[in-house]
VOLOVEX-57044 format. One record per residue (C-alpha): z, x, y; residue in three letters. Coordinates in steps of 0.5 Angstrom, whole numbers, plus 2048, in hexadecimal, padded with zeros to 3 digits. Layout:
<drenlos>
ZXYALA;...
</drenlos>
This chain:
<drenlos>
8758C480EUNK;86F8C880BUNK;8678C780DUNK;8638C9808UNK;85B8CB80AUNK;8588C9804UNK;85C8C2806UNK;85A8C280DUNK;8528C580CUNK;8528BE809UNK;8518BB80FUNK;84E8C1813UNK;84D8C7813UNK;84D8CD819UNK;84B8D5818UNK;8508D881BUNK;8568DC819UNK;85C8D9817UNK;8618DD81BUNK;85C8DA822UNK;85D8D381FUNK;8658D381EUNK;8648D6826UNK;8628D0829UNK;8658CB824UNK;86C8CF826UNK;8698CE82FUNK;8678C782DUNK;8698C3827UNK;86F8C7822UNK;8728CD822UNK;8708D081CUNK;8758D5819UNK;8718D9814UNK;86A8DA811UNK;86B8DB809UNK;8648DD807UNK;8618DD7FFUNK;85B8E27FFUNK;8588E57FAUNK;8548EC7F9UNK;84D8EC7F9UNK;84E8F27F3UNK;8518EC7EEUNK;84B8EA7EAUNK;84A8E57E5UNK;84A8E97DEUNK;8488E77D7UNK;84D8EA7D1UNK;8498ED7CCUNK;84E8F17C8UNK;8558F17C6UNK;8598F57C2UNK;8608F77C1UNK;8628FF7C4UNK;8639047C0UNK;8699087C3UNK;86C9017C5UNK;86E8FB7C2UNK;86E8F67C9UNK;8688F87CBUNK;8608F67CAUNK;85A8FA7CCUNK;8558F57CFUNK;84D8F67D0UNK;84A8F27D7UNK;8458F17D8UNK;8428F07E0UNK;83B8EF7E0UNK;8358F37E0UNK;8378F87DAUNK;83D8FA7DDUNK;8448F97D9UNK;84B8FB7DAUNK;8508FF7D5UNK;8578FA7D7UNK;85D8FB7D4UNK;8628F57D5UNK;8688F37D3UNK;8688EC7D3UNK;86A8E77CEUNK;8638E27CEUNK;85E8E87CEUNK;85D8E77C7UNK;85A8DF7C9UNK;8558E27CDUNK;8508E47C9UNK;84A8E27CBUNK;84C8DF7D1UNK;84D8E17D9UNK;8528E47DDUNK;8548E67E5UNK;8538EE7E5UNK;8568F27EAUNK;8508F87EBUNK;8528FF7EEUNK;8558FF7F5UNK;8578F87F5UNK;85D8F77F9UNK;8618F07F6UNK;8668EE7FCUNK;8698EA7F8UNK;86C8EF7F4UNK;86A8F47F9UNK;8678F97F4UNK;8618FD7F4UNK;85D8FE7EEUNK;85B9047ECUNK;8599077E5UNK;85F90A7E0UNK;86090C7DAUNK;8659087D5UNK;86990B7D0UNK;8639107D0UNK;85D90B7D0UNK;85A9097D7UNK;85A9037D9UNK;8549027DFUNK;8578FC7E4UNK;85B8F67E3UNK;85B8EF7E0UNK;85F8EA7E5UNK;8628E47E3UNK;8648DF7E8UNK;86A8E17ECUNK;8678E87EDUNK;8618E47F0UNK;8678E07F4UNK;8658DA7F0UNK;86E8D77EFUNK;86C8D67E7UNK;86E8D87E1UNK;8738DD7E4UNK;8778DC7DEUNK;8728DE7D9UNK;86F8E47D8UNK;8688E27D8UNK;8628E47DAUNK;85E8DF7DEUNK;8588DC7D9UNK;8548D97DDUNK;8518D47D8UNK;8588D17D9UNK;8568CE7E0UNK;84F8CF7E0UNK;84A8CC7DCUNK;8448CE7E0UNK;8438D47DFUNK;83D8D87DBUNK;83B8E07DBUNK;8378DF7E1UNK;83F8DF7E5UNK;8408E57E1UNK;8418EB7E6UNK;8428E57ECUNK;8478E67F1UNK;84D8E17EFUNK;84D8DE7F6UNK;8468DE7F6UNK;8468D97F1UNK;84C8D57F3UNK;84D8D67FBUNK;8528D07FAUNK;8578D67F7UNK;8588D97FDUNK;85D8D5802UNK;8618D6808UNK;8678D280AUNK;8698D0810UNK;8718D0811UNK;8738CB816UNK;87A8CA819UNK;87C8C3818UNK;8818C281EUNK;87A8C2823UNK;8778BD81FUNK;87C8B881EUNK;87B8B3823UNK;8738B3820UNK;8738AF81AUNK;86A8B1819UNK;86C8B8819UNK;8708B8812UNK;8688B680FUNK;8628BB80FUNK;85D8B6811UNK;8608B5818UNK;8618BD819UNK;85A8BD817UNK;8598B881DUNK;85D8BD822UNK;8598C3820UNK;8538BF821UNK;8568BD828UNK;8578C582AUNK;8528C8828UNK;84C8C382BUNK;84F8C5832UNK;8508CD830UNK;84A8CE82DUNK;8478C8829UNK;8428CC825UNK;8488D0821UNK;8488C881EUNK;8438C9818UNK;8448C2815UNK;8488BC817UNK;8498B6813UNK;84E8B4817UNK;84A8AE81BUNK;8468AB816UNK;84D8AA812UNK;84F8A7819UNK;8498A3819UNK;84A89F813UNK;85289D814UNK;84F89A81BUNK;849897818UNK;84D894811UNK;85288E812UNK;85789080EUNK;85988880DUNK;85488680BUNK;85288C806UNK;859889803UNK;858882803UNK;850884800UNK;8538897FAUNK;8558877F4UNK;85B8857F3UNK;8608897EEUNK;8638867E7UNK;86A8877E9UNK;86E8837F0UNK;8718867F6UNK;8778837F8UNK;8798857FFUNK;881883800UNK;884888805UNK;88288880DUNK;88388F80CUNK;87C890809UNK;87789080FUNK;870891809UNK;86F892802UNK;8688927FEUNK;8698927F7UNK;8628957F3UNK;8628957ECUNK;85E89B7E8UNK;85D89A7E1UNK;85A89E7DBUNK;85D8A57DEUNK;85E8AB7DBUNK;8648AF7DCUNK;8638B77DCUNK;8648BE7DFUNK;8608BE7E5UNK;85B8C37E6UNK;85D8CA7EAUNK;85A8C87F0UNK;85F8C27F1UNK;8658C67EDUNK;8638CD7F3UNK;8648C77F8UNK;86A8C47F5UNK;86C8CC7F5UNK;86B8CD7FDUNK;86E8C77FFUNK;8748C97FDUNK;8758C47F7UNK;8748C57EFUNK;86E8C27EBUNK;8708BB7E7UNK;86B8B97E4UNK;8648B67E6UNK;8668AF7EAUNK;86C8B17EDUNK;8698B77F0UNK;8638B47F3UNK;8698AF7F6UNK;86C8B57FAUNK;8668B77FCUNK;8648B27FEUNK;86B8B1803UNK;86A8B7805UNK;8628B6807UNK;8638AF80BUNK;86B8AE80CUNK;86C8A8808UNK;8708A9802UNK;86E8A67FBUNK;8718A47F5UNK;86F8A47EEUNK;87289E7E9UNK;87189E7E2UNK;86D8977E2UNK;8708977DAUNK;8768977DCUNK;8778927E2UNK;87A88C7E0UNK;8758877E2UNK;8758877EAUNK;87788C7F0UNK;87C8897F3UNK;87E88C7FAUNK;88588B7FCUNK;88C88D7FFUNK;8908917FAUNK;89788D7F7UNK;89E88F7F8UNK;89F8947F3UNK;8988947EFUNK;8988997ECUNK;89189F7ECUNK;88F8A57E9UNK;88A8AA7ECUNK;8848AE7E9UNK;88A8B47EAUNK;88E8B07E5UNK;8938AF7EBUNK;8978A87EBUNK;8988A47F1UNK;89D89E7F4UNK;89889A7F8UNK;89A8967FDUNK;89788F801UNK;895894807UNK;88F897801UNK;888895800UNK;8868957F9UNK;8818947F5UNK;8828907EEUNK;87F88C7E9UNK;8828867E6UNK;88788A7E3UNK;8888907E6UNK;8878957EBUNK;8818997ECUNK;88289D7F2UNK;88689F7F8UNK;88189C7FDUNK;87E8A2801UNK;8838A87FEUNK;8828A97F7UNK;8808A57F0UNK;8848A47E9UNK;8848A87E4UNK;8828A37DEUNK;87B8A07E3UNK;8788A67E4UNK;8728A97E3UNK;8718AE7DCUNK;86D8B07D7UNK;86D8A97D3UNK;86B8A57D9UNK;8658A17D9UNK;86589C7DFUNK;86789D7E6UNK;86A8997ECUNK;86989D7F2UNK;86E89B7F9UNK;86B89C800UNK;87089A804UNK;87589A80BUNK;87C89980BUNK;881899811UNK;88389F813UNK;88989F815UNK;88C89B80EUNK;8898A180AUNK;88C8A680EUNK;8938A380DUNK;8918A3806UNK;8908AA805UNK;8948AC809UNK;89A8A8805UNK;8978AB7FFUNK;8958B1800UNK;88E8B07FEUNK;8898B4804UNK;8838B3800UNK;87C8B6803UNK;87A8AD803UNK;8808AC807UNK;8808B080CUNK;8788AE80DUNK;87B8A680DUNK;8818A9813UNK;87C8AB818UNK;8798A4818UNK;8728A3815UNK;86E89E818UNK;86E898814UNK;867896815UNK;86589D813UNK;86889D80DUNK;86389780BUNK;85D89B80DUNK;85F8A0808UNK;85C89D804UNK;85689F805UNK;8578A6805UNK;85B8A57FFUNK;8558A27FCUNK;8518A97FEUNK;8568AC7FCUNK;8558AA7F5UNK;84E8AC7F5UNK;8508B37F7UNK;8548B57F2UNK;8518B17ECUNK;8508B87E8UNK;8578B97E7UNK;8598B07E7UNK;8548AF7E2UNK;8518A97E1UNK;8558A27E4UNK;85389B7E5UNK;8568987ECUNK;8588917EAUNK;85A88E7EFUNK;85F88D7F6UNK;8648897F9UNK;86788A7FFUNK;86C888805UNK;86E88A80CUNK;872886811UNK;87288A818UNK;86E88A81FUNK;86788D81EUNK;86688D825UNK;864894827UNK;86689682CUNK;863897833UNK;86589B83AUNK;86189A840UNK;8618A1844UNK;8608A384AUNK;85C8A784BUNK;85E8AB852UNK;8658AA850UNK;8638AF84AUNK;8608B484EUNK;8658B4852UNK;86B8B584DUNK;8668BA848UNK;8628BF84EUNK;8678BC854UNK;8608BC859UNK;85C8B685BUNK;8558B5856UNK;8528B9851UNK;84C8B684EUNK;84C8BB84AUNK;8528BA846UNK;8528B3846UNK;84C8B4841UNK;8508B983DUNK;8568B483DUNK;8528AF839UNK;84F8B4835UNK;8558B7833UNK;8578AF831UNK;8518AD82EUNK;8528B4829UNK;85A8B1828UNK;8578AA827UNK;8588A682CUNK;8548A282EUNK;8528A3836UNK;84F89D83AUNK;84F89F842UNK;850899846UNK;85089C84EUNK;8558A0850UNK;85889E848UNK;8588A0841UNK;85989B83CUNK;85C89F837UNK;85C89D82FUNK;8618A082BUNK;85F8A3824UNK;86189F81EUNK;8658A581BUNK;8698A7821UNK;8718A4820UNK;87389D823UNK;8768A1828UNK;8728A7828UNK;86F8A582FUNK;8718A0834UNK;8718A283BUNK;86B8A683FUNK;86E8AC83FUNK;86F8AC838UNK;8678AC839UNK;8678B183EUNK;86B8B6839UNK;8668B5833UNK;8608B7839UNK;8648BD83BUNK;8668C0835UNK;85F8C0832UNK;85C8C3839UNK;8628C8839UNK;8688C983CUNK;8668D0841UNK;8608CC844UNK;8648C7847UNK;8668CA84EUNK;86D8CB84FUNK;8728C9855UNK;8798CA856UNK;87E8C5853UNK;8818C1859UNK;8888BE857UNK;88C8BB85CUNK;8938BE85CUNK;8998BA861UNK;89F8BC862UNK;8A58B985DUNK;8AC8BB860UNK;8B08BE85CUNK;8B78BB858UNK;8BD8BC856UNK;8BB8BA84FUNK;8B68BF84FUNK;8BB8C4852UNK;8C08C284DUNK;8BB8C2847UNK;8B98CA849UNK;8C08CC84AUNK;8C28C9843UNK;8BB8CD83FUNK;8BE8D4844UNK;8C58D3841UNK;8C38D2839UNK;8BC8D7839UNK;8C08DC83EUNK;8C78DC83DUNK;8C88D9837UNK;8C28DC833UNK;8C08D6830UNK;8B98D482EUNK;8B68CE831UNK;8B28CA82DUNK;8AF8C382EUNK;8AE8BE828UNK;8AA8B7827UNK;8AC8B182AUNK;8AC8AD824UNK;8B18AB81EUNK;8AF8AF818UNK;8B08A9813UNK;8B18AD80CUNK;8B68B1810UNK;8BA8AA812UNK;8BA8A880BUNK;8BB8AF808UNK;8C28AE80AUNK;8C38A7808UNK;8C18A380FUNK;8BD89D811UNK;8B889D817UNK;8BC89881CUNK;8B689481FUNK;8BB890823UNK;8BC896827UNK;8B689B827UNK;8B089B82AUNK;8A989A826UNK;8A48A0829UNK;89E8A1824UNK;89D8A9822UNK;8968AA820UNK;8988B181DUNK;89E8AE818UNK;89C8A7818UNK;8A28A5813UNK;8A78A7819UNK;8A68A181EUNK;8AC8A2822UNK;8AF8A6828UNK;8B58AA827UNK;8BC8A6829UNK;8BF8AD829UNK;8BD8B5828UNK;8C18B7822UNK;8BC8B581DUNK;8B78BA820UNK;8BD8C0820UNK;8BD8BF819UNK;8B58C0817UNK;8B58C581BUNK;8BC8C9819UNK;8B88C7812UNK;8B18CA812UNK;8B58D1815UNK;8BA8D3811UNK;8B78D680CUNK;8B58DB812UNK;8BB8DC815UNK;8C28DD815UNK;8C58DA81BUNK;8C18D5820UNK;8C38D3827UNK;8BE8CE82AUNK;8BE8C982EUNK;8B98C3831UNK;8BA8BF838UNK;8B68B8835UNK;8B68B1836UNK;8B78AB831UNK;8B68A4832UNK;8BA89E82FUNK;8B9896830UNK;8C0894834UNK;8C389183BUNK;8C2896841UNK;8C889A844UNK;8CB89B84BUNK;8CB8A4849UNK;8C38A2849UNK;8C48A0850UNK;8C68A5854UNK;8C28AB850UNK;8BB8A6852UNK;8BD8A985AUNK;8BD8AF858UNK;8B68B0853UNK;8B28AB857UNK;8B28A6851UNK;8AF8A0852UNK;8B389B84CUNK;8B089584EUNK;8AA89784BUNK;8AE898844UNK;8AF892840UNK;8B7891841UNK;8B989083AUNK;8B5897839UNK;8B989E83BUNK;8B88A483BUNK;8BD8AA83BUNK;8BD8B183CUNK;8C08B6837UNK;8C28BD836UNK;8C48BF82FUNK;8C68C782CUNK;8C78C9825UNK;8C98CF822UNK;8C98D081BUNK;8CC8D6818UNK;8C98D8810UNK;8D18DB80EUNK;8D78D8812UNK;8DD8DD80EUNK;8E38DB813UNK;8E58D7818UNK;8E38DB81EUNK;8DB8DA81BUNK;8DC8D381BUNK;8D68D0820UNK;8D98CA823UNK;8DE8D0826UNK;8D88D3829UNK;8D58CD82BUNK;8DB8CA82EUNK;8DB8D1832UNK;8D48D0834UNK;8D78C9837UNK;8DC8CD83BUNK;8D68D283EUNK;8D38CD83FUNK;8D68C9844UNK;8D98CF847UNK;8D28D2848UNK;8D18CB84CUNK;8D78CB850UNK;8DA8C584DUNK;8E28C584DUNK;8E58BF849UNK;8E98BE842UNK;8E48BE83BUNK;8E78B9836UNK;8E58B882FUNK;8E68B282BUNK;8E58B1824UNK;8E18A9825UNK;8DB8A6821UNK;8D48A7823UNK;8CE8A6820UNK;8CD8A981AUNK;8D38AB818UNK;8D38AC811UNK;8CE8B3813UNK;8D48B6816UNK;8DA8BA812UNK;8E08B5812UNK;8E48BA817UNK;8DF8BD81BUNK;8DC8B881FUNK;8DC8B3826UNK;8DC8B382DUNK;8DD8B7833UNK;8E08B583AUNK;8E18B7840UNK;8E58B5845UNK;8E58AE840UNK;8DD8AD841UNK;8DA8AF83BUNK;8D48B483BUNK;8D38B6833UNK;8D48B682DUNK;8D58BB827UNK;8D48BB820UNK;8D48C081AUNK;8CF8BE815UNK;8D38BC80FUNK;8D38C0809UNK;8D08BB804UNK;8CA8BB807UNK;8CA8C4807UNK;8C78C37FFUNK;8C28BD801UNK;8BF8C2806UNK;8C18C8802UNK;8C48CC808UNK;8C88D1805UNK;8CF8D0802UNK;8D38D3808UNK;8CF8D280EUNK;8D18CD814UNK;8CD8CA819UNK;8D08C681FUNK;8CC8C1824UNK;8CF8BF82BUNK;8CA8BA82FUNK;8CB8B9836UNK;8CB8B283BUNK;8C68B7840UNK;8C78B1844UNK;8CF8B0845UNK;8CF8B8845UNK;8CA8B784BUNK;8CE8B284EUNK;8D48B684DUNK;8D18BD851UNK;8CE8B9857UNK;8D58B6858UNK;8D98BC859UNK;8D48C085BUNK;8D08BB860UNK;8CA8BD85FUNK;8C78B8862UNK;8C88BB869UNK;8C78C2868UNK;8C08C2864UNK;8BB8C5869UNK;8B58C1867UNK;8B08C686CUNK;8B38CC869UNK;8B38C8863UNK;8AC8C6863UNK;8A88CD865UNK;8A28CD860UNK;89F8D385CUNK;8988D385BUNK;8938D8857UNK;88C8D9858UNK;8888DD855UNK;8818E0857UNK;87C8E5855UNK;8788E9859UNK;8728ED857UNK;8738F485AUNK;8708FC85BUNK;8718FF854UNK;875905858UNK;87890185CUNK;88190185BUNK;8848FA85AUNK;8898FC861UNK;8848FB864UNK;8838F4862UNK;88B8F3861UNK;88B8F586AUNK;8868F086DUNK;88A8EA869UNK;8908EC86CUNK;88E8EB872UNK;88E8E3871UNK;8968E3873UNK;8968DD86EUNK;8978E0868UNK;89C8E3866UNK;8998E7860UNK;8938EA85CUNK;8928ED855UNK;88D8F0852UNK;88B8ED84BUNK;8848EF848UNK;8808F484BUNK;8798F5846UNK;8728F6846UNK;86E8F0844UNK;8678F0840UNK;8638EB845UNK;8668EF84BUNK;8618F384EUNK;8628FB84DUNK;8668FD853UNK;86C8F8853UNK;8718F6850UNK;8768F0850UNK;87D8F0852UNK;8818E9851UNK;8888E9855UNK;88E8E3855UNK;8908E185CUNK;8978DE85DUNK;8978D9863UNK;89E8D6865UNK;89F8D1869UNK;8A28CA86BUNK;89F8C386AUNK;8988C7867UNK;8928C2867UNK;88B8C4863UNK;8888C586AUNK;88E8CA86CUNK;88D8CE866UNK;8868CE866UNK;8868D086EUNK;88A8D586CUNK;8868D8867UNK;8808D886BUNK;8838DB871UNK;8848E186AUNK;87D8E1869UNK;87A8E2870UNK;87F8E8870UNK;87C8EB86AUNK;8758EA86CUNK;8768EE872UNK;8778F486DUNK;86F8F386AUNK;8728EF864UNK;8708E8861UNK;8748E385EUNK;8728E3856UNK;
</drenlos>
């Protein structure tokens, strides 16, 4: 997400640096990743044109005559294409010892094919203005300008035009991701003014911020509807999927090339300029937040329809591309065809372009969770999208009509002359704004960890006050009003409250205190033992890779090899990641596959494996009932028709098989026998050629079942060869997969081996803690020393050393060294561990040092 100042300042403008400003943004609000800076010398003047004329000893260049002011006149050699246009007009020149960071070039005086040429004519990219980088042009500024006189000649340029220079503010958007107001200028505008009014107010050189807030809690948006007059085109609203939707409709406009302080927004906002109207609208979303969209009035057929697309309707983008919509889409249509792809992107034949004359303008609210789906679908993450995903307050997307209506007369230089026709408008959702009584001791306690502060309870309600909540103390409780712009479900306990008053206040100030968890004893099992042993024989003896896959069905792999999700069978678990796979894995040979396929190319030869858990819809089994004693299950709680099973599985794929003795399933039967023999386990193994599931993956001769001792524990397969071209492995590659009953396998080695009996649960279940500490110290004092006096605690059993340094804030004549104890013990609570550590404590602050 890009911040652009000459955005933000808007709203409100602060005199300080803007590295100090991308500080506390990163402490309190956003972590900004970089600071991209336009700046322009104070050497690049305005200059007039006054001679040109072709150079004598070369054919592409002209020799100029500029003139600067106050009789002083410069001899510039050139070799752009559109100085012969220039005469009489002016242009940016670079004087002597100007240094252009765009280009980084210093300019000095030399001579060009024998003839000097005193200093440099700029055109926009070597001013780090994104335009015109195609051609090879000066920059005439009479293209943009139609304000300047003679009296501007020998001006610096950014003494005329400071709006030239910008900085940019590069934010990472996973911090923001969960704050739909920080995708809009105008509310990181409002963070700022938060900051700085408790760090130094007086930095705050203006703010508009509380007259805008003002004038939305004075105006009933409602009202001004019902009051407004009414557009000329209806508004029909037929899906329950659009929350809000004001339709204006704007005549007489004029179409054109917008003016160069739009198009040097358009520019750092990462975008490309359109025309007048379509930039002012993406503007526009990136000032408040609120998407807008643009129809070519003359091109609607009668009235905006807002509807759920139809099975197989047919939509073609701005970009040309075509979509198959379904009825899980919102549209919107006229009364013969689609407009746009509601919230994501509009069609190309309703667009805005150089022959439009009259407008409709959308502000509107959809539901989130449709248009998601939607683009992901397709493919479509648009900029409006992904706004519309963070869930933007319905109600606030009414109030934007009033900005939109400012907005207008902003920017009516480069809009041109319009006439607002009329509105009409639709909302259905709870209005209610919402509410949260605090308490304000509770908050105290969970913010500074002391009883009362007075102090703090009065920048508490500042710092809300300034984020626009509206406070209201009622004893021992704040009333407090969530801000229109904050998302449905932004802030709805008290702690969400108390997060937004400390992180404005500032994380360091708040006291610290030790993380008190609870730690009980758990026995350990079999299950947890065999689970061990079984990672140590593969890692360690087997050399496989472990690798641990998601639990979900990918259904497009499914259907690539001709299968159908059985829903009588799996279990449905939304994946918020991958909304389009909505059910859990009956089985771990899908995941191999997608594994084995996004490696390949990588490697030559893989071996790995996974112990996971599948899931399936089926009646419960007498194996469950002896594994439930030894993993202190408690299935009563699992719905009887619902089981779950432990699975391991290994694959080796080979890149080349050239003789039998290479074949996988030789050296994955091998595995099988180690296997068990490194396990103790004796019996007969059987395989059996039977069907399975998804049989028709497997090559005819190599799949089945295995047995021992005629209880079935897995079942290989070698994937068949019809499917080594759908995926591309190569010609004579080979891959084999064994799955493995963790759980009869389990039952088998406890029936022989009788562990049951055996496991010694005290030794077994010896805890292992580590801790560690930080000691301020003597400069010239050796760590031994330290390492000596810890020792001394009988209960630890070891101690290192990782981080000895001299730290700024420590006074001159010490320095820090921060140490890892190992305690071990049976049965360990939380006040046995923290006893132990305070007996280690007091043995080193007999030795004259301090606990950090």
């Amino acid at each position: 997400m890009y911040y652009l100042w000459n955005l933000i300042k808007r709203y409100i403008n602060i005199s300080e640096s803007p590295e100090k400003i991308a500080e506390f943004l990163t402490l309190k609000t956003c972590e900004v990743e970089e600071i991209k800076k336009r700046v322009l010398p104070d050497g690049v003047v305005i200059a007039k044109v006054e001679k040109v004329e072709k150079h004598p000893n070369a054919d592409k260049l002209f020799v100029t005559i500029l003139n600067t002011g106050k009789n002083w006149k410069y001899q510039v050699i050139t070799g752009w294409e559109n100085i012969v246009n220039a005469v009489w007009k002016y242009v940016s020149l670079a004087l002597p010892d100007t240094y252009l960071p765009s280009i980084d070039l210093k300019i000095v005086s030399r001579k060009m094919r024998w003839i000097e040429s005193q200093w440099m004519i700029c055109s926009k990219s070597e001013l780090g203005i994104p335009e015109d980088e195609d051609k090879h042009w000066i920059w005439i500024l009479n293209d943009d300008f139609d304000d300047l006189t003679d009296e501007d000649v020998g001006k610096s340029l950014k003494e005329k035009y400071p709006w030239l220079e910008n900085w940019i503010l590069d934010v990472d958007n996973k911090t923001i991701t969960h704050r739909a107001d920080l995708f809009w200028h105008f509310w990181l505008g409002r963070e700022l003014q938060s900051i700085f009014s408790l760090v130094d107010k007086w930095k705050i050189k203006y703010s508009q911020l509380f007259q805008i807030k003002d004038k939305i809690d004075n105006t009933n948006i409602f009202e001004l509807f019902s009051n407004s007059n009414k557009s000329s085109r209806w508004l029909k609203v037929e899906t329950t999927w659009c929350k809000s939707y004001v339709l204006v409709q704007l005549d007489n406009i004029k179409t054109k090339k917008s003016d160069l302080f739009v198009r040097t927004l358009i520019y750092d906002l990462g975008l490309n300029p359109k025309n007048n109207w379509v930039d002012f609208s993406n503007i526009f979303m990136f000032l408040t937040g609120q998407p807008i969209h643009f129809f070519d009035a003359d091109k609607v057929k009668w009235d905006i329809v807002v509807r759920n697309a139809k099975d197989w309707e047919e939509f073609v983008d701005l970009l040309w591309n075509k979509h198959i919509l379904t009825s899980d889409d919102i549209v919107i249509a006229d009364d013969e065809k689609v407009l746009a792809l509601a919230g994501i992107i509009g069609w190309l034949n309703s667009a805005v372009d150089e022959n439009t004359k009259n407008i409709l303008v959308e502000i509107a609210n959809f539901d989130p969770v449709k248009l998601r789906k939607t683009a992901l679908r397709l493919g479509l993450r648009t900029d409006a999208e992904l706004r519309f995903e963070k869930w933007i307050n319905p109600l606030w997307s009414l109030y934007v009509l009033l900005l939109f209506l400012d907005e207008l007369k902003y920017f009516k230089k480069t809009l041109w002359d319009f006439n607002i026709q009329g509105l009409n408008y639709y909302f259905e959702f709870d209005n209610e704004t919402k509410v949260l009584k605090v308490d304000i001791q509770d908050m105290l306690d969970f913010i500074l960890w002391e009883k009362g502060n007075s102090d703090f309870i009065n920048i508490a309600e500042w710092i809300l006050i300034n984020l626009w909540f509206d406070v209201k103390k009622k004893g021992s409780f704040m009333d407090i009003k969530v801000p229109v712009w904050r998302g449905p479900s932004d802030i709805n306990i008290s702690e969400d409250i108390y997060e937004e008053i400390a992180r404005i206040w500032g994380y360091e100030n708040i006291k610290w205190k030790p993380l008190i968890s609870k730690i009980e004893y758990v026995p350990y099992s079999i299950f947890i033992k065999f689970n061990q042993d079984l990672e140590d024989i593969f890692v360690r003896d087997f050399r496989f890779d472990q690798i641990e896959t998601y639990p979900w069905l990918d259904e497009n792999l499914i259907n690539k090899f001709g299968f159908k999700i059985d829903k009588n069978r799996l279990i449905g678990l939304i994946n918020p990641l991958a909304p389009e796979n909505k059910y859990l894995r009956d089985t771990l040979f899908f995941s191999f596959l997608d594994v084995i396929w996004n490696n390949f190319r990588a490697k030559d030869y893989i071996k790995i494996f996974e112990i996971g858990k599948i899931w399936y819809k089926g009646e419960s089994q007498n194996k469950f009932d002896y594994i439930e004693n030894l993993r202190n299950y408690n299935l009563d709680k699992i719905p009887a028709n619902y089981l779950e099973e432990t699975k391991l599985w290994f694959a080796v794929y080979r890149e080349k098989v050239n003789n039998w003795q290479e074949d996988v399933l030789l050296e994955g039967k091998w595995h099988i026998d180690a296997l068990l023999e490194r396990l103790g386990i004796k019996g007969k193994l059987e395989y059996k050629k039977e069907n399975i599931k998804y049989k028709d993956l497997f090559h005819p001769k190599k799949y089945g079942n295995i047995y021992l001792n005629k209880q079935f524990i897995w079942f290989v397969w070698v994937l068949h060869p019809i499917y080594y071209d759908i995926f591309k492995f190569p010609e004579k590659s080979q891959l084999v997969y064994f799955e493995i009953d963790f759980n009869n396998l389990l039952l088998i080695l406890t029936k022989q081996k009788k562990w049951v009996k055996q496991v010694n649960y005290d030794t077994l279940s010896d805890q292992i803690v580590w801790k560690d500490l930080s000691f301020v110290v003597d400069i010239n004092d050796s760590y031994e020393k330290i390492i000596d006096a810890v020792r001394k605690n009988k209960e630890i059993e070891d101690v290192v050393v990782f981080d000895i340094y001299k730290w700024e804030n420590l006074p001159q004549d010490k320095k820090s060294i921060s140490l890892s104890v190992k305690i071990r013990g049976e049965k360990l609570t939380s006040e046995d561990i923290n006893n132990i550590l305070q007996k280690v404590i007091k043995e080193v602050e007999k030795v004259g040092w301090r606990l950090r």
